[in-house]
C-alpha positions in Angstrom: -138.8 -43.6 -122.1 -140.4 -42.5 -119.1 -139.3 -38.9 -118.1 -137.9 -37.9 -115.0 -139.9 -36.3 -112.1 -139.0 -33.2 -110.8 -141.0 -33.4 -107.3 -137.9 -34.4 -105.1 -136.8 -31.6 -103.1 -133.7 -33.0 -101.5 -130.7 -35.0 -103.1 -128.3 -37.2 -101.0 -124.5 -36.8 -101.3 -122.0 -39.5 -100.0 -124.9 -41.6 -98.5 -125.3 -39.0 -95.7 -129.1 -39.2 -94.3 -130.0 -36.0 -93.6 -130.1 -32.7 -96.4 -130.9 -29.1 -95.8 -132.1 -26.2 -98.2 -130.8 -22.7 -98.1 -132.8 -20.5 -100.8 -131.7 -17.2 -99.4 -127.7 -17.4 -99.9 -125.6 -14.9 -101.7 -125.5 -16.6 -104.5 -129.5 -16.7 -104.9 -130.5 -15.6 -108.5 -134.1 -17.0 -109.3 -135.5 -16.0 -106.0 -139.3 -14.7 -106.0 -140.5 -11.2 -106.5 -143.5 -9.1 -105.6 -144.8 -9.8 -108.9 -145.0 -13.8 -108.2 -145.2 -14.3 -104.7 -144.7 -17.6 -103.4 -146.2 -20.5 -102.7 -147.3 -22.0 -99.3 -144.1 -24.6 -99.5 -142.1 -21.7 -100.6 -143.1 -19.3 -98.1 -142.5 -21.7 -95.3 -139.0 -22.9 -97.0 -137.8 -19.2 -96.8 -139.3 -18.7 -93.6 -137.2 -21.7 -91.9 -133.9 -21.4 -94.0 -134.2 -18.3 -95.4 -131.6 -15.1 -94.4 -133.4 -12.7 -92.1 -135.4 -10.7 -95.4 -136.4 -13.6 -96.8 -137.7 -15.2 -93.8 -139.5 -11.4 -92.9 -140.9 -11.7 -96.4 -142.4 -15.2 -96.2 -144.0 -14.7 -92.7 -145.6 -11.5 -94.2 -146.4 -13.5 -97.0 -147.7 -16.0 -95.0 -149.8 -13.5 -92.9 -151.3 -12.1 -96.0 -152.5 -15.1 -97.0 -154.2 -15.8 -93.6 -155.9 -12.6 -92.6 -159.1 -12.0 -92.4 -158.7 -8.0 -93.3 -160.2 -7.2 -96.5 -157.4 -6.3 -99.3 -154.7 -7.9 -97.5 -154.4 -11.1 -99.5 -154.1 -8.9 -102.9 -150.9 -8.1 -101.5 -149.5 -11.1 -100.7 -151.0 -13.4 -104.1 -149.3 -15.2 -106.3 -148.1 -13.9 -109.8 -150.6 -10.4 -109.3 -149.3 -7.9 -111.5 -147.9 -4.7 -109.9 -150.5 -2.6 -110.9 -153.1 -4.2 -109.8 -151.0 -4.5 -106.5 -150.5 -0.8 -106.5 -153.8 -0.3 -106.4 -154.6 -2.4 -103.7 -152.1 -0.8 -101.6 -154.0 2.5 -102.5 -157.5 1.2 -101.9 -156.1 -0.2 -98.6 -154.2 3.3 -97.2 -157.2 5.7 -98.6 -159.5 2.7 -96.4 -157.0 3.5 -93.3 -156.6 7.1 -93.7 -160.7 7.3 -93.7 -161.1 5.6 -90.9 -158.8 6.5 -88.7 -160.1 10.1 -89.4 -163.6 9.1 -88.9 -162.6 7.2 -85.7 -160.6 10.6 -84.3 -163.9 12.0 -84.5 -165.5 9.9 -82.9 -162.9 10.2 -79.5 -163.3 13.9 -80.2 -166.8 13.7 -79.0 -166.1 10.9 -76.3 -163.7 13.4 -75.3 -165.6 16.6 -75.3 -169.0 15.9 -74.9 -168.9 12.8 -73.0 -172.3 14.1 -70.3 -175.7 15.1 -71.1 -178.3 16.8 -68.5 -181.7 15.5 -69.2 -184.8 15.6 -67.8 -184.9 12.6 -65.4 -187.2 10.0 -66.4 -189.8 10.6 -63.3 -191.0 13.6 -61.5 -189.7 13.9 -58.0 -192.3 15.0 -55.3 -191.5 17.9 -53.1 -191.5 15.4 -49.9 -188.4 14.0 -51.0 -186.2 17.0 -50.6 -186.1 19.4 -47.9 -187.5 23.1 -47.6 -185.3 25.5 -48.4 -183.4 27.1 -45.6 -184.4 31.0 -45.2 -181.8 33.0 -44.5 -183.5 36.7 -43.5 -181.4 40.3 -43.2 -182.3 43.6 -42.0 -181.5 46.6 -43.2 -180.9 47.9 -39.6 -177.4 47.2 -38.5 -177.0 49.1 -35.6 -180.2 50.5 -33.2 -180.2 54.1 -32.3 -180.0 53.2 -28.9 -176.2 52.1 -28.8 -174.7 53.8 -31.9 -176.3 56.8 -34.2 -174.5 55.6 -37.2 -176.0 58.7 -39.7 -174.4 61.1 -37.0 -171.2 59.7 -36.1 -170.6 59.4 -40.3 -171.5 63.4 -40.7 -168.6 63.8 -37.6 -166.1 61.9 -39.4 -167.1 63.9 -42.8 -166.3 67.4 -41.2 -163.2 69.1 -41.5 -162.7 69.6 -37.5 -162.6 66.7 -36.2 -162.9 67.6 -32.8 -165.6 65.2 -31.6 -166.3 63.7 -28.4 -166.2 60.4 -29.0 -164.9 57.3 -26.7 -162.9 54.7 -28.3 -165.5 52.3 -27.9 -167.4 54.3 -30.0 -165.1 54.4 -33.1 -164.8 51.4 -32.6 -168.7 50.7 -33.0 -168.6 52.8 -36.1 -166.0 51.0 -37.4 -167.5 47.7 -37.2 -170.6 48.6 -38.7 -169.0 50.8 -41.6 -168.1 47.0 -42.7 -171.9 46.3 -43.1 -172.4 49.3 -44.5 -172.6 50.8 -48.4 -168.9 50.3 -49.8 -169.0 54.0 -51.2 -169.2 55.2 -47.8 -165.6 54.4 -46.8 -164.4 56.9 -49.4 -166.1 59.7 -47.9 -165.2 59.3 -44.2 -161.5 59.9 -43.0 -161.8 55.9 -41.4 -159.4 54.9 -38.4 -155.6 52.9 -39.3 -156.2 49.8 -37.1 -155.8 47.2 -39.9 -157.0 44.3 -37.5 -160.3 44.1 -35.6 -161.4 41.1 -33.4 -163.8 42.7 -31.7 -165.7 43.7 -34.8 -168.0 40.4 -34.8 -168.7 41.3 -31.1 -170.0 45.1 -31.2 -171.7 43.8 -34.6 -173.6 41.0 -32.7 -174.2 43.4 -29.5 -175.8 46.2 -31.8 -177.8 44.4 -34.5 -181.6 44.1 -33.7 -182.2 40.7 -32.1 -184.7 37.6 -33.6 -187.1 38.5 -31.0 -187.8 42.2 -32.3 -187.5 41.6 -36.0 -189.5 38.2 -35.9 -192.8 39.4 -35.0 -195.1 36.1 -35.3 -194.3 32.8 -37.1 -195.9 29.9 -38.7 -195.0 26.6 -39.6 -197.2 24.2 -42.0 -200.1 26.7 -40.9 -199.3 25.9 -37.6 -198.1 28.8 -35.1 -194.7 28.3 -33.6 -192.2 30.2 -31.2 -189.9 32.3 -34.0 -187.0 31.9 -31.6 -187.5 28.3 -32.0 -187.2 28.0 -35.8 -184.9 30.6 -36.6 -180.7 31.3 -35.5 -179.0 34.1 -36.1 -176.2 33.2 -38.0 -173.1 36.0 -39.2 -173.1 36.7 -42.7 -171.2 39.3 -44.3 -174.2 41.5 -44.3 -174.2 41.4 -40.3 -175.5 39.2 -38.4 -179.1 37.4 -39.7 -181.6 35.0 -39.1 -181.6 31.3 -40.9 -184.4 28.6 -40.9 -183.9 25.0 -41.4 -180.2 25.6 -41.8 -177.4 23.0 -40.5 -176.3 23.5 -37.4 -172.6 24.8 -37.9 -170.7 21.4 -36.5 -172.6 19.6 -39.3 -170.9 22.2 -42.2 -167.4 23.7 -40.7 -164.8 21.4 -39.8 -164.1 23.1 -36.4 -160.8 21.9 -36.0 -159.6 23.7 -38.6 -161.6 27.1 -37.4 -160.0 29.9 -34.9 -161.8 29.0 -31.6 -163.4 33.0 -31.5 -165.1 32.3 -34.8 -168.9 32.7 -34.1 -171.0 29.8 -35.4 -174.4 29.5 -35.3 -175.7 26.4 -33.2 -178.8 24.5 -32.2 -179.6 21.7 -30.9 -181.1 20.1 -34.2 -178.8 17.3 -35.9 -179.4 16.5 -39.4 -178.8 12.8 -38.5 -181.6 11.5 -41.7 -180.2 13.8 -44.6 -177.6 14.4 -46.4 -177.3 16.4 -50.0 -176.2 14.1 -52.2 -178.5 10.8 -51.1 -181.2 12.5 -49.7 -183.6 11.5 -46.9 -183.3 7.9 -45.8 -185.7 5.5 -45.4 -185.9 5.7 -41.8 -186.8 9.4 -42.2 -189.8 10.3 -39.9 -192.4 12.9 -41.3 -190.9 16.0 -39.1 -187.3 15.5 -39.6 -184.3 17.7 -39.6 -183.8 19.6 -42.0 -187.2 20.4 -42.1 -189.7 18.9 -45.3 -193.2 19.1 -46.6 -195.8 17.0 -47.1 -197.6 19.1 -50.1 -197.7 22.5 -52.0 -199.4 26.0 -51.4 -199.6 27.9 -48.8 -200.8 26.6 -45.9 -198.1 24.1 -46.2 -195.4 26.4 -45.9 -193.7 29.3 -44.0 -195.6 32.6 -42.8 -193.4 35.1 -41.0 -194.7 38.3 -39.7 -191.2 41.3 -39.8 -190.8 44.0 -38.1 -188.8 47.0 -37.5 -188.8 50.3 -35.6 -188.6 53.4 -37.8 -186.2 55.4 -35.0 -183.8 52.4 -35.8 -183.9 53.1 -39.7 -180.6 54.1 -40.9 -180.7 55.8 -44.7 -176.7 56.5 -44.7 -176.1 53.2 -44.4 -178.1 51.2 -46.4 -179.9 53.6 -48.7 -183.5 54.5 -49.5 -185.0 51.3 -49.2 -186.3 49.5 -46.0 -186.6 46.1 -44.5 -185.0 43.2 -45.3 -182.9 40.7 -47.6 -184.0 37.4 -48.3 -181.8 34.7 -49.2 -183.1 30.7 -50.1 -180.7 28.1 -50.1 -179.8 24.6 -49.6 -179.6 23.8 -45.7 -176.1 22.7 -46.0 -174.6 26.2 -47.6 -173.7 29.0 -45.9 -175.5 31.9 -47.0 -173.7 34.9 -48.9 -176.5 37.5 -49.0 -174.8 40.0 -50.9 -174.8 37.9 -54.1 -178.2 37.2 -54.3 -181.4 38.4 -52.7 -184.7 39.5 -53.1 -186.1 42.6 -51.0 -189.4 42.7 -48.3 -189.2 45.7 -47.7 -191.4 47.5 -44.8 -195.4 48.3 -45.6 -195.2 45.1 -48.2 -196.3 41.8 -48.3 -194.3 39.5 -50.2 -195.5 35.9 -51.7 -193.3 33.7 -52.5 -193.8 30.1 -54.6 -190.6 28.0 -54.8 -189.9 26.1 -57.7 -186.8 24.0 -57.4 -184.4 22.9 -59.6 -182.6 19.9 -59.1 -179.6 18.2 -60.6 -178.2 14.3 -59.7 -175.7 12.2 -61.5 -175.9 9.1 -62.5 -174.0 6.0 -61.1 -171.8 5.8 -64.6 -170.6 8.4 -64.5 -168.8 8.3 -60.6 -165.5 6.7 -62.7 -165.8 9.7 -65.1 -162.9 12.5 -63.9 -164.8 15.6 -62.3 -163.1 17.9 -65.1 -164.7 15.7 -67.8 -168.3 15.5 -66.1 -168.0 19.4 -64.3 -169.2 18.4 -61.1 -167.3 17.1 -57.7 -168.7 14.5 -55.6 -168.6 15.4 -51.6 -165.9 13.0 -51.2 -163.8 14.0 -54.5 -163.5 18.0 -53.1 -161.7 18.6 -50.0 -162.6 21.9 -48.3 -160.2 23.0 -45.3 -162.9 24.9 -43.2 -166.3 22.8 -44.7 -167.6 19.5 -44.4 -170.0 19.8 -47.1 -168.7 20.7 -50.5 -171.2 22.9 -52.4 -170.3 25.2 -55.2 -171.4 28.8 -52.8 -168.6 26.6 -50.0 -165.9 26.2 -52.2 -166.2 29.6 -53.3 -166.5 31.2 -50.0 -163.1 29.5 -48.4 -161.6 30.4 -52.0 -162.3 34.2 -51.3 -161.3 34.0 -48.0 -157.6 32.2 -49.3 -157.2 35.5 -51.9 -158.1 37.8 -49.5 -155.7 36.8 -46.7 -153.1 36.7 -49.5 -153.9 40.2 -51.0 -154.4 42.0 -48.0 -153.4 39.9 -45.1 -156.7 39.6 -43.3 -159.9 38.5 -44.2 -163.5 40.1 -43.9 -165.2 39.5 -39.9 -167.6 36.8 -42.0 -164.8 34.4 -43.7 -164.0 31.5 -42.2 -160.2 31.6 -41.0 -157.7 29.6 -38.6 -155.7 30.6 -35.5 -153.1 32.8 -37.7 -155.7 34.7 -39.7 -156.2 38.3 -38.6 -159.4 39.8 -39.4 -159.4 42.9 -41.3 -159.8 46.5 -39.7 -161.8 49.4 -41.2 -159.0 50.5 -43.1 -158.9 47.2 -45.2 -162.7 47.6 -46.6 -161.2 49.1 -49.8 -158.8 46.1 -50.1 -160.8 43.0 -49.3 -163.4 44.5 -51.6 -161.0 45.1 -54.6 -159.7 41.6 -53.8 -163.2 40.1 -54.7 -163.4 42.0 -57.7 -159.9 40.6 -59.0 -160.8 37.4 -57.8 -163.6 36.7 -60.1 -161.3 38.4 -62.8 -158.7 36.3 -62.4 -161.3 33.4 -62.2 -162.9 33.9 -65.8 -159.6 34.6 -67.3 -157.8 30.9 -66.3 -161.8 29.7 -67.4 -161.1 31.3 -70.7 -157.7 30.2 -71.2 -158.9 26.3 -70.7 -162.0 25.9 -71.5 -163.3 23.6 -74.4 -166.5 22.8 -75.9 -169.0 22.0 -72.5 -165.8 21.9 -70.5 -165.3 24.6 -68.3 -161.7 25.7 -67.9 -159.9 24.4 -64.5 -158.9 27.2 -62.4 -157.2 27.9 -59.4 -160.1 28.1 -57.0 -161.6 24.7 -59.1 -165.0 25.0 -57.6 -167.2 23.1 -59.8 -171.2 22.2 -59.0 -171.7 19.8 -56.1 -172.8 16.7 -58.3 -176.3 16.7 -56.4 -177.5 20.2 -56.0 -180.8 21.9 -55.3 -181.2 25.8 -56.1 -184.5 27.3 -55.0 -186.3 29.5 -57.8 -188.6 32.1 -56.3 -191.6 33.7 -58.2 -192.4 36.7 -56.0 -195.7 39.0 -56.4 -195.4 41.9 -54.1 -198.6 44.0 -52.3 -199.3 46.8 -50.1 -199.6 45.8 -46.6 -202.0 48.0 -44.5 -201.3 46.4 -41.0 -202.8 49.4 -39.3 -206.0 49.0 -40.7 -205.6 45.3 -39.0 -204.5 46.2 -36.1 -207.7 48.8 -36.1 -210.1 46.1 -37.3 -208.7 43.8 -34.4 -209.5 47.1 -31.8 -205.7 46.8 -31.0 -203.7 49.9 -29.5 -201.2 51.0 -31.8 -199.4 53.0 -29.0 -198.5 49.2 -27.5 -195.5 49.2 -30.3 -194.3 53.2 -30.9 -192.4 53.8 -34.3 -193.3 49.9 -36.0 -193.2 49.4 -39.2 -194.0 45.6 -40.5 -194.3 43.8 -43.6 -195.5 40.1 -44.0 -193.4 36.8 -45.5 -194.7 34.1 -47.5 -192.7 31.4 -48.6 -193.9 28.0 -50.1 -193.7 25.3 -53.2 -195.7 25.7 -56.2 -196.3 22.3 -57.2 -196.6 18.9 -55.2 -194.1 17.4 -58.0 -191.0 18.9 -59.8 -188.8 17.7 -62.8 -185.3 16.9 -62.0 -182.2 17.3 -64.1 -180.0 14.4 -64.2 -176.4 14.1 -65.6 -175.9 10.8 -67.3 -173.7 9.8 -69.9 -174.1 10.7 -73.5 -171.6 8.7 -75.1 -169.6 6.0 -73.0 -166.7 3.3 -73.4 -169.5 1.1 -75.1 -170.6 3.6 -77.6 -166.8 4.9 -78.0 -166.2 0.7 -79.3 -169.2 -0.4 -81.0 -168.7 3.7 -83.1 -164.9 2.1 -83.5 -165.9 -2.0 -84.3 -168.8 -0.7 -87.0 -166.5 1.9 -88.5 -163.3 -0.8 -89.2 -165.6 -3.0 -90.0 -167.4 -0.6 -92.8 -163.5 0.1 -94.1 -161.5 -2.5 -93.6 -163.3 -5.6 -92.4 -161.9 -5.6 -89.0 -162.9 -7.2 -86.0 -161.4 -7.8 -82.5 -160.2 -11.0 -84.0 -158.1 -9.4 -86.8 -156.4 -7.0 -84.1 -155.5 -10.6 -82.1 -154.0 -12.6 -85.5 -151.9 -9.3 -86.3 -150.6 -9.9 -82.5 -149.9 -13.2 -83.0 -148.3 -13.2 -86.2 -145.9 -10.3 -84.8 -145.2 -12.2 -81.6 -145.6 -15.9 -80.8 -145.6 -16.5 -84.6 -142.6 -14.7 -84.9 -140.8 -15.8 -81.9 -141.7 -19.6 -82.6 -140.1 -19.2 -86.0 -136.8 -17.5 -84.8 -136.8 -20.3 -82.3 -137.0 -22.7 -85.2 -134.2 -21.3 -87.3 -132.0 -21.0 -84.5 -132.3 -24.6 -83.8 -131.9 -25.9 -87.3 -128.7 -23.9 -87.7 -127.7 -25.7 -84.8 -128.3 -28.7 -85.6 -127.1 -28.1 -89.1 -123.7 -26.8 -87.4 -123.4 -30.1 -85.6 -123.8 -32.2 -88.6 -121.2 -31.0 -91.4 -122.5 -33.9 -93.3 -125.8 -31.6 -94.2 -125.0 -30.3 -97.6 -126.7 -26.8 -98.2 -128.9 -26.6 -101.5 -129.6 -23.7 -103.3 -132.0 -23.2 -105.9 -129.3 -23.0 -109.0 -128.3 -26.5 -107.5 -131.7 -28.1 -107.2 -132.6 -26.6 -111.0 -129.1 -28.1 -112.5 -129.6 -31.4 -111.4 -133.6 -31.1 -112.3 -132.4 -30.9 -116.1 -130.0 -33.2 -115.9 -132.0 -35.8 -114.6 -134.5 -35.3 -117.9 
């Protein structure tokens, strides 16, 4: 007798067409467990009429049977003991816990160290940036012949102050007091005028002019009218001379500027140049700011100083005479006081520029300027400068805390309309105020700063992301000019009480090696560190990360759409009879 099969999964009831299976009702008994998973007909019977478990069960079921993610189908196979399953689901969570740790590391760096400076991968002649712009102080602030500074300080030192002095005449003293050693203030009984407008003015109408201190120039060993190279320009050390420095419309934005602000103007315009691209093509050979064609000497700047030894002050700026020198980029304005180096009088000074530049690469303009330290000119604004440069930002900065500490700001600082400018009697306070500036500065640096990522602070002035800082090696000699001026049979008594020393400044090399910010590790290196790691671990590719989307959305919403419109239908026909495994089993053995 032929036995029975047991393939049929539906049975009819009453001649109705149509039958429907339910193997996840209450009354469910020999369902499947972890330890024998089911099979494909299975997992798709559960997953179209099972309750909402069962159907979560068999679509994960399904998935693990699918995926391409080593370990996964251990989890999901058929009749796998548990053990063997527990370990899989070990092996598979040590697998994620390692790489995801390796992988944190990995944005750690992204993170952190994100920019390299390099060498670049070419030399860059010195024809291709411009010659430093000279920036040159004296030591004489006032001459004898309009204030006797070391004589009006002893009057204001004595104990009877019963001098005959004008107004005018404090008021000289005054001004040049800000010019003056800091100490100095301490030891004088100073005037109470907290405000001084005029104190550029008598500053200007005192100091030496270019035409006394600039003796003879040269330019590319070529002599040339000093007044037409140099401009004298206020600093907070007075007023001084600058070569090859912008003219003042091309760095302040003089809107912003109090109209009595003194610039320093010519009529050169820097029309070919600009920090951060450089000269353009269309650059002639003698452009603005100024370049060379070569190294040494001879293709450089010679400057012959000089001063008058009944104009020498030693109260006010010590023992040593002549003057500060200050190299910096043509766009910057100069701040003397920081950093200098001395010529001072009887000396000849040689100096041989080495520059040191840095540029940025193109990748990394999308890069935040906290994460590569450095601004772009068009990422910084600057209220009072055109130009953002690290000396810029800093100097308006100063000039903010200042007005804020002592409700002026130094004669030097740029300012707007409502900005006073500080008398005599502020010197202490804007000084102190650029003492706890820096304090505070390093102290919000501290706070946020990670590795090479220097902490944001209030003033936020990073490196310009092209910059150019002038390295000087100076050797220093005796300069016997009288013996000169004796071997050239020229009087000395033409020029009573000189005293000169001798300037000269040029490149070292024709060629230079530049520093270039690029990026160390970028979105590409962050995803193929990622892809190689999950694929050492786990197997994963970008296609795994897709089939986990699907399966958890259009897989999932297709199959809820399903169900939903099989119960429909199964609620429209109550001729469907509803089979559960216990039924399909019975009538199996009865049919044998």
């Amino acid at each position: 007798m032929m036995r029975k099969s047991h393939s049929p999964q539906v049975y009819k009831k009453d001649l109705q067409p149509r039958v429907s299976l339910d193997v996840g009702n209450k009354h469910e008994t020999d369902s499947l467990t972890m330890s024998d998973a089911p099979t494909e007909v299975e997992m798709r019977r559960r997953i179209k009429y099972g309750r909402p478990l069962a159907a979560a069960w068999g679509l994960f079921s399904e998935y693990c049977n699918n995926s391409t993610i080593h370990g996964v189908k251990y989890l999901g196979e058929r009749r796998r003991p548990w053990m063997e399953r527990a370990w899989w689901v070990i092996v598979f969570v040590l697998s994620i816990y390692g790489c995801s740790r390796l992988i944190w590391n990995v944005w750690n760096k992204w993170d952190q160290s994100p920019v390299i400076v390099s060498f670049a991968e070419k030399s860059t002649p010195v024809w291709q940036i411009p010659f430093p712009a000279v920036t040159i102080c004296p030591e004489t602030k006032s001459k004898r012949e309009f204030l006797n500074y070391t004589e009006v300080y002893h009057l204001f030192r004595s104990s009877e102050p019963e001098y005959n002095l004008t107004d005018e005449q404090i008021a000289k003293f005054e001004a040049v007091s800000q010019v003056c050693d800091a100490h100095l203030v301490a030891d004088t009984k100073i005037g109470d005028n907290t405000t001084d407008q005029r104190c550029a003015e008598y500053l200007r109408e005192m100091a030496p002019t270019a035409e006394e201190i600039l003796f003879f120039c040269k330019w590319r060993n070529t002599p040339d009218t000093c007044a037409d190279l140099f401009t004298d320009i206020l600093t907070e050390e007075g007023f001084c001379y600058t070569f090859n420095a912008l003219n003042s419309s091309d760095i302040y934005r003089e809107s912003a500027m109090h109209e009595n602000f003194v610039y320093h103007t010519h009529n050169k315009t820097a029309e070919f140049w600009s920090l951060e691209n450089g000269y353009t093509p269309e650059a002639s050979l003698t452009p603005f700011p100024v370049r060379v064609l070569g190294a040494g000497a001879r293709a450089g700047l010679f400057i012959l100083l000089r001063l008058y030894e009944y104009d020498l002050d030693y109260i006010c700026r010590g023992p040593v005479q002549g003057f500060k020198i200050l190299l910096h980029t043509p766009g910057e304005i100069p701040q003397v006081s920081k950093q200098y180096f001395r010529v001072p009088l009887n000396q000849e000074v040689v100096v041989s520029v080495k520059p040191n530049m840095i540029t940025t690469s193109d990748g990394l303009r999308d890069y935040s300027p906290n994460r590569r330290q450095c601004f772009f000119n068009h990422e910084r604004y600057l209220r009072y400068f055109k130009i953002y440069t690290q000396q810029n930002c800093e100097l308006e900065c100063l000039s903010n805390y200042t007005l804020s500490q002592c409700g002026c700001v130094k004669f030097s600082m740029p300012r707007d309309v409502n900005t006073p400018i500080c008398g005599a009697s502020k010197i202490g306070c804007y000084n102190d105020a650029e003492d706890q500036l820096l304090q505070r500065e390093i102290k919000e640096g501290l706070q946020d700063s990670r590795l090479n990522v220097k902490g944001q602070t209030q003033c936020n002035c990073l490196p310009a992301c092209t910059s150019i800082v002038y390295d000087a090696e100076i050797s220093q000699a005796d300069f016997d000019w009288e013996s000169l001026f004796v071997a050239y049979k020229s009087p000395l008594d033409e020029f009573p009480g000189v005293q000169l020393a001798r300037l000269s400044i040029f490149f070292k090399e024709t060629q230079f090696i530049t520093s270039k910010r690029s990026e160390l590790y970028g979105p590409t290196d962050f995803l193929a560190n990622c892809g190689g790691l999950l694929g050492l671990f786990m197997g994963v590719s970008l296609l795994s990360i897709v089939e986990i989307v699907y399966f958890c959305t259009i897989r999932l919403i297709c199959n809820l759409r399903t169900r939903k419109s099989r119960k429909a239908s199964i609620g429209n026909n109550p001729g469907i009879v509803v089979v559960t495994p216990s039924k399909i089993h019975a009538d199996v053995h009865d049919t044998k």
